[in-house]
PDBQT receptor file of N, H, CA, C and O in Angstrom, charges set to zero:
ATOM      1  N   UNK A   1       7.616 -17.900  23.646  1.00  0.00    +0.000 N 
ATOM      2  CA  UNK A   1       6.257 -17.501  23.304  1.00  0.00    +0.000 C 
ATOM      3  C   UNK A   1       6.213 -16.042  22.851  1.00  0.00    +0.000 C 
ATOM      4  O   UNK A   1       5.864 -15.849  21.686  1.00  0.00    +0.000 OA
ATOM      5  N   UNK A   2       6.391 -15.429  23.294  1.00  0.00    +0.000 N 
ATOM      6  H   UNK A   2       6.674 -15.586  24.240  1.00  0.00    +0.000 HD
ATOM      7  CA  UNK A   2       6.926 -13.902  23.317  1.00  0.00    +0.000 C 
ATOM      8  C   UNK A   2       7.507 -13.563  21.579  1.00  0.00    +0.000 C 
ATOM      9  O   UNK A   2       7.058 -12.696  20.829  1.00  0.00    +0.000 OA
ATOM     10  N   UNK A   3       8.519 -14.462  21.314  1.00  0.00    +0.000 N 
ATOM     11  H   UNK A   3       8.883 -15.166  21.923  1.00  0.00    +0.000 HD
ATOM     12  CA  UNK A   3       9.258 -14.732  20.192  1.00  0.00    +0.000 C 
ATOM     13  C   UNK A   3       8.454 -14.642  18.730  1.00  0.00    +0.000 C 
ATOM     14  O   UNK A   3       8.500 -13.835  17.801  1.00  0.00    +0.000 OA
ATOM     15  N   UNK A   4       7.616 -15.996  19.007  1.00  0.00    +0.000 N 
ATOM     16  H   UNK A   4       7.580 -16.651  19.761  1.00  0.00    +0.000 HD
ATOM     17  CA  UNK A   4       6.290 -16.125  18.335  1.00  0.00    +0.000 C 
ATOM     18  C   UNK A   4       5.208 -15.019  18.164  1.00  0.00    +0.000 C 
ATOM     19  O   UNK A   4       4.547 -14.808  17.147  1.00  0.00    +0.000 OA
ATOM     20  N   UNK A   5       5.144 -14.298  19.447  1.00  0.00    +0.000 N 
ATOM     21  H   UNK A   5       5.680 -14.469  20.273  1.00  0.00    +0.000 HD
ATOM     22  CA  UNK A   5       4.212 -12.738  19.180  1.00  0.00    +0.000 C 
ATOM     23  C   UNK A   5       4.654 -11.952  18.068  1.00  0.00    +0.000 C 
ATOM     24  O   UNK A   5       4.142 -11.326  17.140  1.00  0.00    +0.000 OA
ATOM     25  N   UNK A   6       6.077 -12.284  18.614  1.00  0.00    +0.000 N 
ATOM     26  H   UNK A   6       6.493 -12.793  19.368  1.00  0.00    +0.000 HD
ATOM     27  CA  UNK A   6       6.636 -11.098  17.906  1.00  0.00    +0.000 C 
ATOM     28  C   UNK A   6       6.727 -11.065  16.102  1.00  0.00    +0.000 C 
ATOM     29  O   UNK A   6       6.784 -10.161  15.268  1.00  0.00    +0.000 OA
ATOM     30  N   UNK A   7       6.712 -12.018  16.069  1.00  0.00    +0.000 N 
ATOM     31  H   UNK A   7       6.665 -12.753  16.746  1.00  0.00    +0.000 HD
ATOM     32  CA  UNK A   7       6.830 -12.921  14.503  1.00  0.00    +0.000 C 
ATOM     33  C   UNK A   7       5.621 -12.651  14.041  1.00  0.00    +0.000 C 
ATOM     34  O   UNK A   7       5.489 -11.815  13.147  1.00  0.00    +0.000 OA
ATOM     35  N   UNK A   8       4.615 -13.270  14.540  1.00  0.00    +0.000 N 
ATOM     36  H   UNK A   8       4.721 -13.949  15.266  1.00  0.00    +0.000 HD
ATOM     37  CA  UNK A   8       3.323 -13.267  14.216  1.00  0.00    +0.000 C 
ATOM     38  C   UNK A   8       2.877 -11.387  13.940  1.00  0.00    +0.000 C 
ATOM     39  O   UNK A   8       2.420 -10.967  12.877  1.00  0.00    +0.000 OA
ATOM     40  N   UNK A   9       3.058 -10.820  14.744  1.00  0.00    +0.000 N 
ATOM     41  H   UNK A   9       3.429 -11.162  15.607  1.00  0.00    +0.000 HD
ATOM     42  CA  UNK A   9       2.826  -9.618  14.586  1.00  0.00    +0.000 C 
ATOM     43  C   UNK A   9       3.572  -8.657  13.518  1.00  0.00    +0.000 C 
ATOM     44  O   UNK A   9       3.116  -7.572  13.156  1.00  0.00    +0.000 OA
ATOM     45  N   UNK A  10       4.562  -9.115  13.156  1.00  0.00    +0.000 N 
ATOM     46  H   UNK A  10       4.932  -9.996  13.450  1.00  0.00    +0.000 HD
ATOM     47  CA  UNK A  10       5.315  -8.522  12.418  1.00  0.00    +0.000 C 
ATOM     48  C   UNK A  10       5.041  -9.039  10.708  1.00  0.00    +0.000 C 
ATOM     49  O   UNK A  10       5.066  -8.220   9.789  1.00  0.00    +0.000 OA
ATOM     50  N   UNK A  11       4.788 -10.496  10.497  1.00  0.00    +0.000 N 
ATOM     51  H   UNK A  11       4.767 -11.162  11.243  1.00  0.00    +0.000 HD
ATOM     52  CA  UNK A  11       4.420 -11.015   9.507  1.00  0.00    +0.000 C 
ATOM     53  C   UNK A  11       2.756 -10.233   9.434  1.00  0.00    +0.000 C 
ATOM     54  O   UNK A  11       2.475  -9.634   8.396  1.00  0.00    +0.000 OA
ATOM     55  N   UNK A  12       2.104 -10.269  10.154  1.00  0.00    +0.000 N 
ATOM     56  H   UNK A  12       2.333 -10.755  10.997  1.00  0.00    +0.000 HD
ATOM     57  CA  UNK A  12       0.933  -8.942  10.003  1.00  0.00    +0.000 C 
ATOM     58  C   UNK A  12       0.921  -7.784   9.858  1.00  0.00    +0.000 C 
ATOM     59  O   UNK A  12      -0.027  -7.129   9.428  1.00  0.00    +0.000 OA
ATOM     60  N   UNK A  13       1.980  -7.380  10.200  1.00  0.00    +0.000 N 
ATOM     61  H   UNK A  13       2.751  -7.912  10.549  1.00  0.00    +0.000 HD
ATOM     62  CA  UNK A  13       1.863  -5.790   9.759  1.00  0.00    +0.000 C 
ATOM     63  C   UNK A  13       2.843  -5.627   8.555  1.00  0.00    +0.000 C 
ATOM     64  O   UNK A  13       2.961  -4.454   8.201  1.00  0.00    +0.000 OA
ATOM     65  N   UNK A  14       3.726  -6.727   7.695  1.00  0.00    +0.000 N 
ATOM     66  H   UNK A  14       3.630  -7.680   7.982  1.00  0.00    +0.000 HD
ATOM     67  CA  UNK A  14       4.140  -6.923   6.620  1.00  0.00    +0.000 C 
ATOM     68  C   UNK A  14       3.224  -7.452   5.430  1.00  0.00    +0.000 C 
ATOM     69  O   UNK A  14       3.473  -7.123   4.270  1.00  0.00    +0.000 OA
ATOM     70  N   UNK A  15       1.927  -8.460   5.823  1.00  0.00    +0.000 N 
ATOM     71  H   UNK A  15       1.725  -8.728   6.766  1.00  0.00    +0.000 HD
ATOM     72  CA  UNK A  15       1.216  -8.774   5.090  1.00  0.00    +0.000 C 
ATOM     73  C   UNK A  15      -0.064  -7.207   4.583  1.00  0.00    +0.000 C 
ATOM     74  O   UNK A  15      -0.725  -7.022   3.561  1.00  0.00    +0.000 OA
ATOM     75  N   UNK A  16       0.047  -6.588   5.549  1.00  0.00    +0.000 N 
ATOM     76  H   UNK A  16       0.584  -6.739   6.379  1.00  0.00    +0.000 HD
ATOM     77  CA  UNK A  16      -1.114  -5.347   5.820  1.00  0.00    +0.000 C 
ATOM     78  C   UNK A  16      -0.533  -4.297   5.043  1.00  0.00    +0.000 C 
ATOM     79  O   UNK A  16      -1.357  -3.547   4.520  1.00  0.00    +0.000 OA
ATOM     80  N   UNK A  17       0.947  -3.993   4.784  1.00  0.00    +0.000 N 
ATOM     81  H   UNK A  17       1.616  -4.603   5.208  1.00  0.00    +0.000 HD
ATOM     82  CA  UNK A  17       1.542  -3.440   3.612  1.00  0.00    +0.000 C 
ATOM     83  C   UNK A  17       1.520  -3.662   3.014  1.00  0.00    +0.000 C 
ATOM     84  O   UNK A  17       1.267  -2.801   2.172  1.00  0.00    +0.000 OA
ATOM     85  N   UNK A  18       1.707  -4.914   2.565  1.00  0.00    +0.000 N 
ATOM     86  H   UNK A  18       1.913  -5.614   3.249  1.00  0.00    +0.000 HD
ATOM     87  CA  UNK A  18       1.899  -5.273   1.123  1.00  0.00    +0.000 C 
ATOM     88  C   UNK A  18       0.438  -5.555   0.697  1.00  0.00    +0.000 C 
ATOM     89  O   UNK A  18       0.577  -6.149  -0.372  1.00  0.00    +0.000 OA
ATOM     90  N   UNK A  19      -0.606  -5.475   0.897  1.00  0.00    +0.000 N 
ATOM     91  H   UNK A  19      -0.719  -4.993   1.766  1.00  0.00    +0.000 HD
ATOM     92  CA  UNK A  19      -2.141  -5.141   0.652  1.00  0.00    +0.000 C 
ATOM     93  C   UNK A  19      -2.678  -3.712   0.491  1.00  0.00    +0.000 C 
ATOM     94  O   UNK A  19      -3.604  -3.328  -0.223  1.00  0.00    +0.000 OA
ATOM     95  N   UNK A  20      -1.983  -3.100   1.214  1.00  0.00    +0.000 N 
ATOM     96  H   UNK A  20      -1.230  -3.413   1.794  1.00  0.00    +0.000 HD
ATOM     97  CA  UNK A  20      -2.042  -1.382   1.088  1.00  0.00    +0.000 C 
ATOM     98  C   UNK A  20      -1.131  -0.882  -0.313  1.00  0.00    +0.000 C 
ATOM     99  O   UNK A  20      -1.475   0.033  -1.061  1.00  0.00    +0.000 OA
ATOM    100  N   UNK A  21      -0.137  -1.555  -0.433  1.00  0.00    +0.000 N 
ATOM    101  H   UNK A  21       0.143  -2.298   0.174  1.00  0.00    +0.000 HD
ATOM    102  CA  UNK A  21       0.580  -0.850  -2.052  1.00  0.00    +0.000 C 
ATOM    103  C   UNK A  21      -0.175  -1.458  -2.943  1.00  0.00    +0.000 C 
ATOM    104  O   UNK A  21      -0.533  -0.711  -3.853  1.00  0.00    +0.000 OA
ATOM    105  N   UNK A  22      -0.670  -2.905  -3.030  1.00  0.00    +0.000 N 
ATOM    106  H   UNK A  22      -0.380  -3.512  -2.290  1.00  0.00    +0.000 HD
ATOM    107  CA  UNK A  22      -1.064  -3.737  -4.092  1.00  0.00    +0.000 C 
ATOM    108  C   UNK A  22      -2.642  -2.889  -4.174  1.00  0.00    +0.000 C 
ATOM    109  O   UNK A  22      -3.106  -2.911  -5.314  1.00  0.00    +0.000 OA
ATOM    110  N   UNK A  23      -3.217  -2.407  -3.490  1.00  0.00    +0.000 N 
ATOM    111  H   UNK A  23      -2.841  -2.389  -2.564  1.00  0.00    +0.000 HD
ATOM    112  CA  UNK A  23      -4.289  -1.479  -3.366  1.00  0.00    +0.000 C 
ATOM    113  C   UNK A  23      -4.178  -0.152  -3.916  1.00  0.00    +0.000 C 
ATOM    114  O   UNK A  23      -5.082   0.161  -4.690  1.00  0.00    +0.000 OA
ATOM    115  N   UNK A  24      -3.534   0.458  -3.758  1.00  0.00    +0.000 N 
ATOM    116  H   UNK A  24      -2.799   0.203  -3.129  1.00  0.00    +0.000 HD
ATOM    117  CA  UNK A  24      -2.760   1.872  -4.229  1.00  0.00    +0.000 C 
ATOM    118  C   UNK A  24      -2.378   1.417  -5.130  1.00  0.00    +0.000 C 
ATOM    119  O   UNK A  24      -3.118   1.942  -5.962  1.00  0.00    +0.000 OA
ATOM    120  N   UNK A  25      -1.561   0.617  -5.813  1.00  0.00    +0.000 N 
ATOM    121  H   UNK A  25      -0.960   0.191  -5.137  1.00  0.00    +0.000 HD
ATOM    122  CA  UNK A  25      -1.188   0.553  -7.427  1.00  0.00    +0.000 C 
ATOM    123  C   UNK A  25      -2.252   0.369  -8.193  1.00  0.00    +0.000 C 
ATOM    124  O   UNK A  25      -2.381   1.075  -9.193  1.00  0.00    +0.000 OA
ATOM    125  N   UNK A  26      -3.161  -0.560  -7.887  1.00  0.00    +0.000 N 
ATOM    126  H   UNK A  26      -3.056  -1.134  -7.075  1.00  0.00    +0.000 HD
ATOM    127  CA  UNK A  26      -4.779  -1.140  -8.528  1.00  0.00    +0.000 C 
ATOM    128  C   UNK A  26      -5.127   0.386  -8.949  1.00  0.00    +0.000 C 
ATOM    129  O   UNK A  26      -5.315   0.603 -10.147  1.00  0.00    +0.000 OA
ATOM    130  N   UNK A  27      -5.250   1.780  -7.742  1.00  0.00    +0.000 N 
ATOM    131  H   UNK A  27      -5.097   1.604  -6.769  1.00  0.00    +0.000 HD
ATOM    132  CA  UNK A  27      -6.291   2.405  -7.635  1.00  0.00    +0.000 C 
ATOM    133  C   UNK A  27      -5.659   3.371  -8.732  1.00  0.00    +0.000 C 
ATOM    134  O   UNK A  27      -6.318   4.030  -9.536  1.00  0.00    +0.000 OA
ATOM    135  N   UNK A  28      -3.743   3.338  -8.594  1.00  0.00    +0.000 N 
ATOM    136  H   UNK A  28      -3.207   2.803  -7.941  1.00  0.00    +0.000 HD
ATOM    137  CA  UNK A  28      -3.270   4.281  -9.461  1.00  0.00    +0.000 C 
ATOM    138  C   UNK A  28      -3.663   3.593 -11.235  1.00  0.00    +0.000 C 
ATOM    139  O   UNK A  28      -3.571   4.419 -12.143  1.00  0.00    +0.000 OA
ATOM    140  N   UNK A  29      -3.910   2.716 -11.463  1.00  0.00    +0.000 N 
ATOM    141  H   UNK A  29      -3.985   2.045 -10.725  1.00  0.00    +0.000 HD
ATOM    142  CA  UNK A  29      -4.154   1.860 -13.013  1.00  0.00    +0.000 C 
ATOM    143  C   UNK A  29      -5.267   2.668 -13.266  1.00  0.00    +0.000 C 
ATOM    144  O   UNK A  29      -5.237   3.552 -14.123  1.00  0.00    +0.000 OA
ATOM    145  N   UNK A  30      -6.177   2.442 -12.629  1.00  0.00    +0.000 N 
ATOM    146  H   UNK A  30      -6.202   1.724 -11.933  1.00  0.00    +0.000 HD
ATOM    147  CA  UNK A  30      -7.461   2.856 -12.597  1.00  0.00    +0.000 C 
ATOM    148  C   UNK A  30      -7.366   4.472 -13.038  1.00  0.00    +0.000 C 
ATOM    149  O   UNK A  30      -7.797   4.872 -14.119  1.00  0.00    +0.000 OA
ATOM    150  N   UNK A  31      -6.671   5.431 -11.933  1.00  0.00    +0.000 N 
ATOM    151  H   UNK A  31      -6.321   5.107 -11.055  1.00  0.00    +0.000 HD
ATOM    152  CA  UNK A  31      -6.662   6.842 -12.111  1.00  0.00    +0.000 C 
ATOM    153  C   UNK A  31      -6.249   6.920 -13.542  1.00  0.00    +0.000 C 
ATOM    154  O   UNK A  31      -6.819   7.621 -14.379  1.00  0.00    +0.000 OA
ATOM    155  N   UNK A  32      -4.990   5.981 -13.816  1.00  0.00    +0.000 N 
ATOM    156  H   UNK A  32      -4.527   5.412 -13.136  1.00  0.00    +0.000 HD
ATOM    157  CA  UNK A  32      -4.032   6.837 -14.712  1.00  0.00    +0.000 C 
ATOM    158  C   UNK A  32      -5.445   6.247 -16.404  1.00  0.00    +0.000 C 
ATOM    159  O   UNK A  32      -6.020   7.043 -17.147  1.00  0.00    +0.000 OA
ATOM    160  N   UNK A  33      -5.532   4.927 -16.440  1.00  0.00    +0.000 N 
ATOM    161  H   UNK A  33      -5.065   4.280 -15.837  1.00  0.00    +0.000 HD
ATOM    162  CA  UNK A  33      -6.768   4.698 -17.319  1.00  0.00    +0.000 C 
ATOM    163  C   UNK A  33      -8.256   5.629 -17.213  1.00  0.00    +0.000 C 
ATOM    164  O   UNK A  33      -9.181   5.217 -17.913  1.00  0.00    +0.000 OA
ATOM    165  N   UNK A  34      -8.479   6.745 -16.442  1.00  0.00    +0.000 N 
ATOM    166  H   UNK A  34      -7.728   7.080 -15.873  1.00  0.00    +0.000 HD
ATOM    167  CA  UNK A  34      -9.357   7.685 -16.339  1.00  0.00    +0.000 C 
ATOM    168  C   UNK A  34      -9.011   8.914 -16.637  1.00  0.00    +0.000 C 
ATOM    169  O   UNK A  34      -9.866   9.715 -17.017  1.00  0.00    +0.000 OA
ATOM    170  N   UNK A  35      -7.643   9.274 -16.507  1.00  0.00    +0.000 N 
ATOM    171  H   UNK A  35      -6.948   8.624 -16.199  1.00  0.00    +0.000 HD
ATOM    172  CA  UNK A  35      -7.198  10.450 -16.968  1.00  0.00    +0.000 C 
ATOM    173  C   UNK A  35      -7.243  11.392 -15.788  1.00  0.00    +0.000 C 
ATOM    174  O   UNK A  35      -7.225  12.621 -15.860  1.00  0.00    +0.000 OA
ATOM    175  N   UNK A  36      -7.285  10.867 -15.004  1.00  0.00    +0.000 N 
ATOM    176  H   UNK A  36      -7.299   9.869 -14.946  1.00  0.00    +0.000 HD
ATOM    177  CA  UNK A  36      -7.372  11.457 -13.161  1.00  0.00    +0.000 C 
ATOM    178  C   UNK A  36      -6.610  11.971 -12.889  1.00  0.00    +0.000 C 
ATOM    179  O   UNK A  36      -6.167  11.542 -11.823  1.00  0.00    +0.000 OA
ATOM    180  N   UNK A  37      -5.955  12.976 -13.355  1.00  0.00    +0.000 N 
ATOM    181  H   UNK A  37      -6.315  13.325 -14.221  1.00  0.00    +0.000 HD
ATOM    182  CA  UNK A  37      -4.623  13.442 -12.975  1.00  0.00    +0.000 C 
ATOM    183  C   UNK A  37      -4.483  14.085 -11.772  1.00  0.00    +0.000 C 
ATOM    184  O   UNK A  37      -3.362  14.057 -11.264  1.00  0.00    +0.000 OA
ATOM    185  N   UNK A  38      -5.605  14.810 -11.051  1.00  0.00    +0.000 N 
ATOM    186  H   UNK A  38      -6.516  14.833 -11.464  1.00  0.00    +0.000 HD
ATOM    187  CA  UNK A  38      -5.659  15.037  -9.205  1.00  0.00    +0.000 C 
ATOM    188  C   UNK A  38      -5.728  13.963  -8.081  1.00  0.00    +0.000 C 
ATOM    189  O   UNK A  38      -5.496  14.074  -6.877  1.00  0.00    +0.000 OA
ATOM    190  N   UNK A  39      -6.253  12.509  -9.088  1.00  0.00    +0.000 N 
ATOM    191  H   UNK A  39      -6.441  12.418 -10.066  1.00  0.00    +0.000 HD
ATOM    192  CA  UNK A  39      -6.252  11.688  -8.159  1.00  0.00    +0.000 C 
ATOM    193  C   UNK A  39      -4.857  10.982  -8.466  1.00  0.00    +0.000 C 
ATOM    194  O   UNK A  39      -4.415  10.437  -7.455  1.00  0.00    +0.000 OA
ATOM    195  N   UNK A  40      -4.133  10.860  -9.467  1.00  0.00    +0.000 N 
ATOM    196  H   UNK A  40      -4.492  11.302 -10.289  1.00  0.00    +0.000 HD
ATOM    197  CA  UNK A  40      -2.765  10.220  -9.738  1.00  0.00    +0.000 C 
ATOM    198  C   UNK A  40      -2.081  11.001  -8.531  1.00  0.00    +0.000 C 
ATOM    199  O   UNK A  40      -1.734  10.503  -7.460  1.00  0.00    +0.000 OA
ATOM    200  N   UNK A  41      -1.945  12.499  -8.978  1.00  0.00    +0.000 N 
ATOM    201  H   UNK A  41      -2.228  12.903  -9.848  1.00  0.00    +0.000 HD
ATOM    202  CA  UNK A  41      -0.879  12.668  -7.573  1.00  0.00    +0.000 C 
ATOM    203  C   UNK A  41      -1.018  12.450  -6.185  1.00  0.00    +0.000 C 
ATOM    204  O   UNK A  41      -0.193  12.531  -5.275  1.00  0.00    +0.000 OA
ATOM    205  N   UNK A  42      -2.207  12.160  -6.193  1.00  0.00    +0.000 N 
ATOM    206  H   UNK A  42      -2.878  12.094  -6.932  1.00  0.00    +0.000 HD
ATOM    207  CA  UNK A  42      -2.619  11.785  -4.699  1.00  0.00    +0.000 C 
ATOM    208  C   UNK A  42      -2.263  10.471  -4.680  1.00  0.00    +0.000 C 
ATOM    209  O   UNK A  42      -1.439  10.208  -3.804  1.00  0.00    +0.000 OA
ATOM    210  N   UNK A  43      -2.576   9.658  -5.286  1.00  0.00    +0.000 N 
ATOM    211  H   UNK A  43      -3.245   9.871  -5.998  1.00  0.00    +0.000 HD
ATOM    212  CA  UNK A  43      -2.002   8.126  -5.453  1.00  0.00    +0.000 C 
ATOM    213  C   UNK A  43       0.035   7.987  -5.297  1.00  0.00    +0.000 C 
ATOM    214  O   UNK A  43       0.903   7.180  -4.965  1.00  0.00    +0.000 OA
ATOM    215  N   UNK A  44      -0.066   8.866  -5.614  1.00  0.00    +0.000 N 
ATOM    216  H   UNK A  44      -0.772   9.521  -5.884  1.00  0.00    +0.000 HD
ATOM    217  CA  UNK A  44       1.672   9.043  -5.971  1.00  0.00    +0.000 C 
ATOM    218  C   UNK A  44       2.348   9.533  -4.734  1.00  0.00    +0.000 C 
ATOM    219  O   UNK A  44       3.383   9.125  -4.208  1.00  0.00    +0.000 OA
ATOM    220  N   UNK A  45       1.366  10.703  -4.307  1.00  0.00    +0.000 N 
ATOM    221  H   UNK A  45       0.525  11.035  -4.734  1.00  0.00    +0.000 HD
ATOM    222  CA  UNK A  45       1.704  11.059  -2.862  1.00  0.00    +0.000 C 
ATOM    223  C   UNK A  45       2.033   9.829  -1.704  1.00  0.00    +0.000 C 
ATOM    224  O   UNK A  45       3.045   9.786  -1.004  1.00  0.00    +0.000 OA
ATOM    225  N   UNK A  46       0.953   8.888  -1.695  1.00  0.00    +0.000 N 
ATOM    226  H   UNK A  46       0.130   8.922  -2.263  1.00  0.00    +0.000 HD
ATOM    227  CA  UNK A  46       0.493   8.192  -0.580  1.00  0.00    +0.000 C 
ATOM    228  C   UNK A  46       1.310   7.123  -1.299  1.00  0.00    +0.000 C 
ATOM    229  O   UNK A  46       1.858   6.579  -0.341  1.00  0.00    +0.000 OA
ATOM    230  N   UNK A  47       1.592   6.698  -2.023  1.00  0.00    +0.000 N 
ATOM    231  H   UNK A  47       1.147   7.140  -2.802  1.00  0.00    +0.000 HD
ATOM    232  CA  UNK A  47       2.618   5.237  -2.538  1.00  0.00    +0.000 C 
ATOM    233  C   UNK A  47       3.826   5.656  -1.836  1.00  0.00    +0.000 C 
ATOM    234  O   UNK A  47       4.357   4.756  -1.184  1.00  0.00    +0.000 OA
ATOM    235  N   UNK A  48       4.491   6.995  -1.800  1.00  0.00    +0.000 N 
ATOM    236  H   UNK A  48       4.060   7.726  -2.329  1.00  0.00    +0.000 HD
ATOM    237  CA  UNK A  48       5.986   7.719  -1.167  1.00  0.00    +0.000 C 
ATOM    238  C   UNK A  48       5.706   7.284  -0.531  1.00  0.00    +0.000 C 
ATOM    239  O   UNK A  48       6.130   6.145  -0.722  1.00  0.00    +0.000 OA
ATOM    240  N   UNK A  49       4.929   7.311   0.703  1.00  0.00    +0.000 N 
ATOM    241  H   UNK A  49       4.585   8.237   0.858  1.00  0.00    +0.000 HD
ATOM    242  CA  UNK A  49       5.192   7.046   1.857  1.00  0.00    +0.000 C 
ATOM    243  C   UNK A  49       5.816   5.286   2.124  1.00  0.00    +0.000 C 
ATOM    244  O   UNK A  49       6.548   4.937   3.051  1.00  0.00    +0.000 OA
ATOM    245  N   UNK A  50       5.287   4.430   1.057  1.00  0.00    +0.000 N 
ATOM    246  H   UNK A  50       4.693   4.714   0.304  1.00  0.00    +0.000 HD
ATOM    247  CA  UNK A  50       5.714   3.116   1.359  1.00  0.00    +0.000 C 
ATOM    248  C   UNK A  50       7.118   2.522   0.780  1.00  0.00    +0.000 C 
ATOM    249  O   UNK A  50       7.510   1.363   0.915  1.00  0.00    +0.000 OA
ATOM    250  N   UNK A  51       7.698   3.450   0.191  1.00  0.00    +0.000 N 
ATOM    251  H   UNK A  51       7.379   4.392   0.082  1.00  0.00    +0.000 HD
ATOM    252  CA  UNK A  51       8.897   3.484  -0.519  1.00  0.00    +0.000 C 
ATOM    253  C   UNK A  51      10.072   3.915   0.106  1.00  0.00    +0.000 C 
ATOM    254  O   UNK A  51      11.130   3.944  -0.521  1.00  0.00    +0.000 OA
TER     255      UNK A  51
């Protein structure tokens, strides 16, 4: 049972990443199609961290 926590919890906090980059890439399309160049590096900043 324990086993299963552990799975379960881990497939959640793998699904919760991969929603957080697919979010951050969306937001970087967006910046870079606005010409946002203070918000690109901030986008760029915070993507490092998932890399």
């Amino acid at each position: 049972m324990i086993r299963n926590k552990q799975q379960a919890a881990k497939q959640a906090s793998d699904a919760h990443r991969v929603n957080i980059q697919r979010s951050l890439e969306h937001r970087l399309q967006v910046a870079r199609a606005n010409g946002d160049e203070q918000l690109i590096r901030q986008l760029e900043s915070e993507m490092s961290y998932f890399n």
